[in-house]
C-alpha positions as CSV (number, residue, x, y, z in Angstrom):
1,X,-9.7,39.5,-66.0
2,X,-9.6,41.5,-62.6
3,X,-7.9,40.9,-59.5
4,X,-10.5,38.7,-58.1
5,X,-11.1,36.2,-61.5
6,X,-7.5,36.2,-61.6
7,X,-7.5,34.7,-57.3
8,X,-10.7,32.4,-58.1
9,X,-8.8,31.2,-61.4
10,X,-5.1,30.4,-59.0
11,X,-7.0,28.7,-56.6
12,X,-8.9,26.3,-58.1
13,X,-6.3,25.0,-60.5
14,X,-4.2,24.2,-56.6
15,X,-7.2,23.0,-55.6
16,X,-7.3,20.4,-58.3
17,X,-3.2,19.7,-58.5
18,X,-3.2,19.5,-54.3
19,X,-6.2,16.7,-54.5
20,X,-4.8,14.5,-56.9
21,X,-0.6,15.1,-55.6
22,X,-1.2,15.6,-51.4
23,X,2.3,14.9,-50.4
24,X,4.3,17.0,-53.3
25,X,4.7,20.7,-51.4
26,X,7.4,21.7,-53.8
27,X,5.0,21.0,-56.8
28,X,2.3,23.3,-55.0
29,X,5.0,25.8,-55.0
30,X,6.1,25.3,-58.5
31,X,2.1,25.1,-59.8
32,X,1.5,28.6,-58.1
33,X,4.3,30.3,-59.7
34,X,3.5,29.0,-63.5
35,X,-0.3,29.7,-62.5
36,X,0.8,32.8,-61.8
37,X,2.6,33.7,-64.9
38,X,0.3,31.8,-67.3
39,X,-2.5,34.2,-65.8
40,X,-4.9,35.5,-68.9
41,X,-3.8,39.6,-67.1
42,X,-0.2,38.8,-68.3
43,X,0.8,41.2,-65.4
44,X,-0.1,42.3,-61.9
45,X,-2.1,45.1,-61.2
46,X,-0.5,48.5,-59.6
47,X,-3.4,49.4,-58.0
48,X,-3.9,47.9,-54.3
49,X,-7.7,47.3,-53.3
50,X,-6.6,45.8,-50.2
51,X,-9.5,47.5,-47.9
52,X,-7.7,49.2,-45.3
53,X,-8.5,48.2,-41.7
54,X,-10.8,50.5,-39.7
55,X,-9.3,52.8,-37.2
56,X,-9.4,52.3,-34.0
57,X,-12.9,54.2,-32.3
58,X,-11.7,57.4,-31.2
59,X,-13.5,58.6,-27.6
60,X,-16.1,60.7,-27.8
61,X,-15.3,63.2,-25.1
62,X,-11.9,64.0,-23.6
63,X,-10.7,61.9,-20.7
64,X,-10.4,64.5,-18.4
65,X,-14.2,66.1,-19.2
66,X,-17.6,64.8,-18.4
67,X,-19.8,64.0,-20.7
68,X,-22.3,66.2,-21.5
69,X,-26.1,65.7,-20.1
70,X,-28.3,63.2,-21.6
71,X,-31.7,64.1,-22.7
72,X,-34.8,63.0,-20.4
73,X,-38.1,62.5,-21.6
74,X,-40.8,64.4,-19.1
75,X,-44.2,64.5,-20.0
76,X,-43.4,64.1,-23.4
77,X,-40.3,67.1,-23.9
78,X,-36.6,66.4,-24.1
79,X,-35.1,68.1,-21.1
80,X,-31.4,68.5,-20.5
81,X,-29.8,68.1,-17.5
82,X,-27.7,71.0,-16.1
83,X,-24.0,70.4,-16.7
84,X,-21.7,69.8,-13.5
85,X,-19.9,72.6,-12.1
86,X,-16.5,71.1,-12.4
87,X,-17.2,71.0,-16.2
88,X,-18.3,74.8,-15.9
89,X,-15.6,77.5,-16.8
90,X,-14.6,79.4,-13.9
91,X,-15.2,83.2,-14.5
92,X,-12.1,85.3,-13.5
93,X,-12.2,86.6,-10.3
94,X,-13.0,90.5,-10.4
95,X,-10.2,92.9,-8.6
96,X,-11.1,96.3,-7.7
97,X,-8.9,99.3,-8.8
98,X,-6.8,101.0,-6.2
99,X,-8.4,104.0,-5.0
100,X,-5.9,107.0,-6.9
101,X,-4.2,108.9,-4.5
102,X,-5.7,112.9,-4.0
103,X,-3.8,115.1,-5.8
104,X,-4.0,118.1,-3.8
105,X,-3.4,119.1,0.1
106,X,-5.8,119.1,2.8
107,X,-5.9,122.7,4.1
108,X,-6.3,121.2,7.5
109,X,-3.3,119.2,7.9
110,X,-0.2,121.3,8.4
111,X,2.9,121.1,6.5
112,X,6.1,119.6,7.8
113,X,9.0,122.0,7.2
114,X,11.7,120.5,4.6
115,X,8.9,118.4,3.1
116,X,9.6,117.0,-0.5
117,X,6.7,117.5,-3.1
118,X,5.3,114.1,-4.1
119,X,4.9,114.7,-7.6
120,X,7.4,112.8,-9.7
121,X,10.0,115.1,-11.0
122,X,9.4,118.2,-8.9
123,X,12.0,118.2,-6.3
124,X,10.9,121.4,-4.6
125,X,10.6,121.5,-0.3
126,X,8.2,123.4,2.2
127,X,9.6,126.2,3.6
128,X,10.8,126.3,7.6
129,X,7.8,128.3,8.2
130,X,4.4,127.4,6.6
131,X,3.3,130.7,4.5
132,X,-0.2,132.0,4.8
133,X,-0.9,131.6,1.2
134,X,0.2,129.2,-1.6
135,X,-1.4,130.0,-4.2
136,X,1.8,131.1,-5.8
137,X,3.9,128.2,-6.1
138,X,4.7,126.4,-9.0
139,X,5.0,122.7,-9.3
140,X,6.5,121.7,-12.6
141,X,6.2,117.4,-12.7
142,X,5.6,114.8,-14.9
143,X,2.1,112.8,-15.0
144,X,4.2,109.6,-16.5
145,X,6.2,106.6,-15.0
146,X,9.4,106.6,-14.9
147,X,10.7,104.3,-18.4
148,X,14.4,102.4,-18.5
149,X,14.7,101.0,-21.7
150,X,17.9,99.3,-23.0
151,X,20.6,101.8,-21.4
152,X,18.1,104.8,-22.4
153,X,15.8,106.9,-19.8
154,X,13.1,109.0,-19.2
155,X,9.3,109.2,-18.8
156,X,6.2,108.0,-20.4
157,X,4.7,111.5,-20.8
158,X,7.8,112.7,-22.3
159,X,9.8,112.2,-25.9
160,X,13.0,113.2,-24.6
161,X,15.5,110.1,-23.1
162,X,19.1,110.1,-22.0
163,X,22.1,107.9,-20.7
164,X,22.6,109.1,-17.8
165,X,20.8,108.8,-14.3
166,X,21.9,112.3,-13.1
167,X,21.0,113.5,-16.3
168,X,17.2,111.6,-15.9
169,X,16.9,113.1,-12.6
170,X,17.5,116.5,-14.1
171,X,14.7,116.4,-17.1
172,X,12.1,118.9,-16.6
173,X,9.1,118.5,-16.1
174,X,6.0,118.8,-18.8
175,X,3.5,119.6,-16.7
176,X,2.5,122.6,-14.5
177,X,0.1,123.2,-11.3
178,X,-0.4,126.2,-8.7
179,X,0.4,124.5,-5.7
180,X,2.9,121.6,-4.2
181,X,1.5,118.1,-3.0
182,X,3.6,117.6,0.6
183,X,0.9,115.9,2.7
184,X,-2.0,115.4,0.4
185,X,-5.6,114.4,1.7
186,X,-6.6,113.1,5.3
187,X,-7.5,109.3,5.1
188,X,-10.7,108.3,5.9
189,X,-10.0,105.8,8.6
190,X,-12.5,102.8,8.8
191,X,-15.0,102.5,11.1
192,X,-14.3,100.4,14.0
193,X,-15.5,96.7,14.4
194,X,-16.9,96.5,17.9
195,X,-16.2,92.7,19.6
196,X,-19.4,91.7,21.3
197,X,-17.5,89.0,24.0
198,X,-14.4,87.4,24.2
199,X,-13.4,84.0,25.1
200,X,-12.3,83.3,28.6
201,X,-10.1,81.1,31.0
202,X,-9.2,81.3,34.6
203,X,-7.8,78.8,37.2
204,X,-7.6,80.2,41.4
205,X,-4.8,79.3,44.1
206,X,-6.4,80.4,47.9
207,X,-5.2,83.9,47.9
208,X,-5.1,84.9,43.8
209,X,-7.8,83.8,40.2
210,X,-5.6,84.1,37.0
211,X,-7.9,84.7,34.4
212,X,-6.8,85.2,30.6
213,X,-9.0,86.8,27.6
214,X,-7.8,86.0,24.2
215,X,-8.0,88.7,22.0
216,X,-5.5,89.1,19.7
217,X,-3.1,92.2,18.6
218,X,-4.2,94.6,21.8
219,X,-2.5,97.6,21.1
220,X,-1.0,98.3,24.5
221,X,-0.3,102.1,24.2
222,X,-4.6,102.6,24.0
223,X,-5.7,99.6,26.0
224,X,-7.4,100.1,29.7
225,X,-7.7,97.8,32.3
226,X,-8.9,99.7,35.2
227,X,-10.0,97.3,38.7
228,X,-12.6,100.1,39.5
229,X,-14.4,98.2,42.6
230,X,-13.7,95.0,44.3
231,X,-16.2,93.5,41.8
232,X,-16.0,94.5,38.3
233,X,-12.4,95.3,35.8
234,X,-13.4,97.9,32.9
235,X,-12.0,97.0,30.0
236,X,-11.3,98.6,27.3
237,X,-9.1,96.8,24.5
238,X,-8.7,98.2,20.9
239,X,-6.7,96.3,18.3
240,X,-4.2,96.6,15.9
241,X,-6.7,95.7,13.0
242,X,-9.4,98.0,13.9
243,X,-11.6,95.9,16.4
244,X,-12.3,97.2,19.8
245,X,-13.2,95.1,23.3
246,X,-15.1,97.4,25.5
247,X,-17.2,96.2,28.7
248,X,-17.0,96.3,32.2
249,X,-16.2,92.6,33.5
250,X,-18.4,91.7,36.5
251,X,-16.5,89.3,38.7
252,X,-17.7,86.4,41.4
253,X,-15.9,87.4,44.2
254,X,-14.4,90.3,45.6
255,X,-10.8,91.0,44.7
256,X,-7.6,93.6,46.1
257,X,-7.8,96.2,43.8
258,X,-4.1,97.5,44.8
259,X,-2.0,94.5,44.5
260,X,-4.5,93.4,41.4
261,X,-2.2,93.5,38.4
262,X,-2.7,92.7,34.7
263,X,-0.5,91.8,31.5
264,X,-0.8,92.1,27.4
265,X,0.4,89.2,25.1
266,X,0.1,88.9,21.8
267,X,-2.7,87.0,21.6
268,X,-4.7,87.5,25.6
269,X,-4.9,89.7,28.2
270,X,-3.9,88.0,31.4
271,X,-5.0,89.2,34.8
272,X,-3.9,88.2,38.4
273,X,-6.7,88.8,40.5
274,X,-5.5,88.7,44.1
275,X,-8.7,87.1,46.5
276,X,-10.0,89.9,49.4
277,X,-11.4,86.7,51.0
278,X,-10.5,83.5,50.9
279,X,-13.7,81.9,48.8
280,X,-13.5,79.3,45.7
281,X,-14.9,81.1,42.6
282,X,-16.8,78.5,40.6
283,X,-17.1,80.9,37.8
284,X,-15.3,84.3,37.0
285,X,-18.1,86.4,36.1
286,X,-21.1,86.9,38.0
287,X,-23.5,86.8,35.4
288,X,-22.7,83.5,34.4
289,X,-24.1,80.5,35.3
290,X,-22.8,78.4,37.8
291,X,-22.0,74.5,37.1
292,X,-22.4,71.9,39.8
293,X,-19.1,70.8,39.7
294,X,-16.7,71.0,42.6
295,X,-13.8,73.3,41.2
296,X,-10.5,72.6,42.8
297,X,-8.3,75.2,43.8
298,X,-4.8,75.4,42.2
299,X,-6.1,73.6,39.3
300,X,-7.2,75.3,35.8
301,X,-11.5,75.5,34.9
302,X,-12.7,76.6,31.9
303,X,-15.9,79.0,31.5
């Protein structure tokens, strides 16, 4: 008899005792347990064919992902949609090598006297005066980095390592060349970004127009501001970061060139325009256009 005979046997033989004794719980008790041992198996069976419960349903995507596209029927064909770009791995960003440094001098740039040899390892100077020929020097260096490594150093290039720093600063070289490196080549400056206009402000008193031109990091020691007539400023504003300002400013009114005066900031160039009449400007530049507002005088406009 197997597990399930043996249940359907237990039960109905309680089934029968509970009918005809419905009040006697201890009995039930007591009719279970004989049941139990008086069962044809003799013994209870070691193997458990309790069904395990199913496990929980595990999602089918990652919470943090999207799901991917669903099919859609066009025209009979399965299509796929594209998947979202947030989904989409990110390629790494591409970095461009540094440009290696020349390795040799420019003829054309002259040599400063007392001028150490850039090479690693070669500790050899320019002469006081520059020689007419050098193809006779020698520049012993080494083509390695320099490599510290637990108490030991030396170079990459090289087998040979030591304790001491004097004594690293002393290893020769394992390479040779005919000449020194002291300058090297000219850079190749980069071509100048010309600024096309600037933006202006200005507000007037009777006798003066203080008008200010932001353009950031003039350098001062190349900048012109020159009041050539009594209606135009030339300008000529380079930058720290290559960009250039170059026009000649036509103005509204006519202006004092000798007690004109101008001033560079960091981020403007301010001028005080002193009046050679006593006439409102409603705009700074003649070539603009005029608005039909009244412009009070002592009081900031913006063009």
């Amino acid at each position: 008899m197997d597990r399930a005979e043996r249940t359907a046997w237990i039960e109905d033989g309680f089934l029968r005792d509970l009918m005809e004794n419905p009040c006697n719980s201890a009995r039930h008790v007591e009719f279970v347990l004989d049941r139990l041992k008086r069962s044809p198996s003799g013994k209870h069976s070691t193997v458990d064919d309790t069904p395990s419960p199913n496990p929980p349903p595990q999602p089918e995507f990652p919470a943090d992902l999207p799901p991917p596209p669903r099919p859609i029927a066009t025209n009979g064909n399965i299509l796929n949609l594209p998947v979202s770009r947030a989904a989409q791995p990110v390629p790494p960003a591409a970095t461009s090598p540094a440009p290696p440094e020349s390795d040799s001098d420019d003829p054309s740039i002259p040599v400063p006297p007392n001028t150490t040899c850039r090479r690693r390892g070669c500790h050899a100077t320019s002469p006081t005066e520059t020689p007419l020929y050098r193809g006779d020097e020698d520049c012993v260096y080494h083509p390695g980095q320099a490599l510290f490594h637990e108490g030991s150093k030396g170079w990459t290039c090289c087998k040979r390592r030591v304790l001491e720093f004097d004594e690293f600063m002393k290893i020769e070289g394992c390479k040779r060349k005919s000449n020194h490196l002291f300058v090297g080549s000219k850079k190749q400056s980069a071509q100048e970004e010309a600024v096309s206009d600037v933006r202006h402000d200005f507000y007037q008193t009777p006798t003066s127009v203080i008008a200010s031109l932001f353009l950031k990091k003039i350098d001062k020691g190349r900048a012109k501001v020159e009041f050539t007539s009594q209606t135009a400023v030339l300008l000529d504003l380079p930058t720290a970061d290559n960009k250039r300002y170059k026009t000649e400013l036509p103005l509204f009114g006519h202006i004092d060139t000798a007690r004109s005066t101008y001033k560079i900031m960091g981020t403007k160039l301010e001028m005080a325009l002193v009046k050679a009449d006593a006439l409102s400007w409603p705009t700074l530049r003649s070539d603009e256009q005029g608005t039909s507002e009244i412009i009070q005088v002592g009081r900031a406009g913006r063009a």
